[in-house]
C-alpha atoms as one frame of an Amber mdcrd trajectory, in Angstrom:
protein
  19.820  15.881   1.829  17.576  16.746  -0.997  15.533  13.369  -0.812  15.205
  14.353   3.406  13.521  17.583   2.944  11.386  16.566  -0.001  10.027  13.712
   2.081   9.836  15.994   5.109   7.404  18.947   2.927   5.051  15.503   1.670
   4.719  14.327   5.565   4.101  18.385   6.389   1.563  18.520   3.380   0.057
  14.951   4.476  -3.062  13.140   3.194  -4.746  15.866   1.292  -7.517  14.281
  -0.168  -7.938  11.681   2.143 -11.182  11.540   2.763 -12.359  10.401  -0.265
 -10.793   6.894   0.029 -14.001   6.465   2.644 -11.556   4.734   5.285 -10.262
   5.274   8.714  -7.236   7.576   9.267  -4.018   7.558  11.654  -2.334  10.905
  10.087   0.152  10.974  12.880   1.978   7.947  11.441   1.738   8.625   7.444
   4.086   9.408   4.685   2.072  11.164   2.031   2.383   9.966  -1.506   3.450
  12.159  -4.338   0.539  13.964  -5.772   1.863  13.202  -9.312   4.614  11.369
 -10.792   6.847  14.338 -12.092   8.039  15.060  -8.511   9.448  12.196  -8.031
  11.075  12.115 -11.470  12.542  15.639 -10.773  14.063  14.469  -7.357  16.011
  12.029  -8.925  16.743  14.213 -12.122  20.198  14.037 -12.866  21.111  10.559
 -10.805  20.132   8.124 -14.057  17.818   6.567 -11.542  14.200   6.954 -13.354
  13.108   6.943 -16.766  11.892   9.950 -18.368   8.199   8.638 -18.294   7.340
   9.262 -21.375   3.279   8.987 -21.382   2.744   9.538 -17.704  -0.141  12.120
 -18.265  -2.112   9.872 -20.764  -1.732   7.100 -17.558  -2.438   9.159 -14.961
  -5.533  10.465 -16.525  -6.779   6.634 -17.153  -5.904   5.910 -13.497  -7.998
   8.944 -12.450 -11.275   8.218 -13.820 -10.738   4.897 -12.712 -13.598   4.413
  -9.983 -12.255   4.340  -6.012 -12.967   1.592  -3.950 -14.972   1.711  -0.942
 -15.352  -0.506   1.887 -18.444  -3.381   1.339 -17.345  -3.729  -2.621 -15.352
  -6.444  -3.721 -11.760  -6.528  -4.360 -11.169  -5.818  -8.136  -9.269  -8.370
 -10.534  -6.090  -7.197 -11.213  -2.571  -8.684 -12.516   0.754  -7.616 -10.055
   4.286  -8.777 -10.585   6.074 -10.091  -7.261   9.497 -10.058  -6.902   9.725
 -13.532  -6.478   8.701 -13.744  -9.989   5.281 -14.605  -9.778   2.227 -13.652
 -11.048  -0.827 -12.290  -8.251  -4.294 -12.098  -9.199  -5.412  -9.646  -6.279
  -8.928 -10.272  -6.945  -8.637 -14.219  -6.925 -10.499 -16.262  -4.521  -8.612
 -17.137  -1.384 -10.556 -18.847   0.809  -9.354 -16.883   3.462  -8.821 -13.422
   4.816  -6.573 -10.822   3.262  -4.524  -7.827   4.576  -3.019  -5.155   1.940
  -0.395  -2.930   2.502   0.998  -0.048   0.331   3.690   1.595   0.667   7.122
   3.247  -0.268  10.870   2.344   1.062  11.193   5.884   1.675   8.336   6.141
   3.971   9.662   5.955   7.747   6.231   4.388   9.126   6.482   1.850   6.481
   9.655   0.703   7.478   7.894   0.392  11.603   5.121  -1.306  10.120   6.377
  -3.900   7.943   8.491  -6.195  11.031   4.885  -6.068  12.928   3.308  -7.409
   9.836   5.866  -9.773   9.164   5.070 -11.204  12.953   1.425 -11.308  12.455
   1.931 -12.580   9.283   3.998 -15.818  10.495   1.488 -16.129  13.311  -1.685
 -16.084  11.225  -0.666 -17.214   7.671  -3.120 -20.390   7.900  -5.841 -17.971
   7.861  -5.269 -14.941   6.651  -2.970 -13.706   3.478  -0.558 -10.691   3.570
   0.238  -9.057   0.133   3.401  -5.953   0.866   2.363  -4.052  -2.359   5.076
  -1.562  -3.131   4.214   1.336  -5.416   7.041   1.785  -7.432   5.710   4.644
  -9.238   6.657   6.435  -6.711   9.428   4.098  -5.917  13.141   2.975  -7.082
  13.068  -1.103  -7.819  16.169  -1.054  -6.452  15.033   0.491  -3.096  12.128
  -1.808  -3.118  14.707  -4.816  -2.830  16.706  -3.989  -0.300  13.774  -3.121
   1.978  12.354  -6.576   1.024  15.936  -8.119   1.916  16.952  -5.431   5.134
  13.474  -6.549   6.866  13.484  -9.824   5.638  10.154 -10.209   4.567   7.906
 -13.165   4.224   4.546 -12.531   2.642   4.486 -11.795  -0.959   5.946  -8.361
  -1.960   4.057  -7.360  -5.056   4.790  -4.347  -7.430   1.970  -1.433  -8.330
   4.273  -0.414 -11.222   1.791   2.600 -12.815   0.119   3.059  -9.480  -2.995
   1.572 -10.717  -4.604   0.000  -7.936  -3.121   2.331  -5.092  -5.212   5.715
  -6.997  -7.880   3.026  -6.887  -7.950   3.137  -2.901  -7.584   6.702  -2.889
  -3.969   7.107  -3.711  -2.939   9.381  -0.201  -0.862   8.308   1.991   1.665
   5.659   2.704   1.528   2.639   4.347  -2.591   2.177   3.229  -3.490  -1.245
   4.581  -6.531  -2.929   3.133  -8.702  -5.370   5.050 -10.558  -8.118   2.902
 -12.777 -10.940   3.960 -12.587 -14.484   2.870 -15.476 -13.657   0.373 -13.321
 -11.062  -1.172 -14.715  -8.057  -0.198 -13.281  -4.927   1.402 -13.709  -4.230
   4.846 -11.824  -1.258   6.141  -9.188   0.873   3.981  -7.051   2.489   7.257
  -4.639   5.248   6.074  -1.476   5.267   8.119   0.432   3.168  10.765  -1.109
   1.024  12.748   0.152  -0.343  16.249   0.962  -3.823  16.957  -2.025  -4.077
  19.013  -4.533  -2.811  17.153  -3.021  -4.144  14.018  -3.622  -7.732  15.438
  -7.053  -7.005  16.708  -7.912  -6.256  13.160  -6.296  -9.048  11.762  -7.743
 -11.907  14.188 -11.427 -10.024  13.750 -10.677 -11.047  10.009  -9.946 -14.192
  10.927 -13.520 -14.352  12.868 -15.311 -13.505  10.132 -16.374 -10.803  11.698
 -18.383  -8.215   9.452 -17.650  -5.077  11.168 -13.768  -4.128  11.672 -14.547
  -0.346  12.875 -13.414   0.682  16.300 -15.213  -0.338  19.271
């Protein structure tokens, strides 16, 4: 009951900040992440289901100076852990179009999105990559694998264990999805849900080529 009505105050308090990430919104459908990593340590105080987190402030502060990304800059080089057991360089070269998505198991819209991803992603994997990154900072591992296994997913589920690249995007709401060309460079950063629909338009305009993804 406590985990309910602390996610319930985060969706009431959502997105604060969000215009900074420079991206579209959809704050009807958004879970709001954790504005630091203590609250979700003190949720589970007691349950011997975090670590204490010793250092969090020194990280937190690197993260934060860390510069955001906006859409028309590349995608930067970074290392992720999947839980297949592989290694992800989200900055290597794919040759093809790339879709993003944070999020939480917690988060409700998450858990809508992810099946409708999971479709597009079995329709369109020749051309375009899907990389689920959770963000288990704010996150239990072992709630991260059961969502994988409940849904069933099929693209590449990837961890964001310190948060890193999330704060990078502007770090406000869950799911974040992330739209990247074949040349590796961001097109749109779209904060919250997105419909099947418009979801797919987005994808196959990535699949185009097409420079512009904003709404027509």
């Amino acid at each position: 009951m406590k985990k309910i009505v602390f996610i319930k105050f985060l969706m009431v308090m959502l997105v604060v900040g969000v215009a900074s990430s420079g991206g579209a919104t959809n704050m009807t459908y958004a879970a709001s992440a954790p504005a630091k990593n203590v609250q979700i340590q003190e949720e589970y105080e007691g349950e011997g289901r975090l670590e204490t987190g010793k250092g969090i402030d020194t990280g937190l502060d690197a993260i934060e100076v860390m510069q955001k990304i906006q859409p028309g800059q590349p995608l930067p080089s970074m290392i992720l852990k999947g839980l297949d057991g592989k290694s992800y360089n989200i900055g290597a070269k794919h040759n093809k179009a790339l879709v993003i998505s944070f999020w939480a198991s917690w988060c409700d819209p998450c858990r809508l999105e992810a099946p409708v991803l999971n479709g597009l992603y079995s329709k369109y994997k020749h051309d375009v990559d899907v990389y689920g990154i959770n963000v288990t900072r704010y996150d239990r591992l072992e709630d991260v694998q059961k969502f994988s296994r409940s849904l069933n997913l099929q693209f590449p589920v990837l961890l964001d264990e310190q948060g890193a690249l999330f704060e990078r995007f502007g770090g406000a709401a869950f799911p974040t999805n992330v739209m990247v060309d074949r040349h590796g460079q961001v097109r749109e950063i779209i904060i919250g849900m997105l419909g099947e629909r418009e979801l797919e338009r987005k994808i196959e305009l990535l699949q185009k080529k097409t420079v512009s993804l904003g709404a027509e």
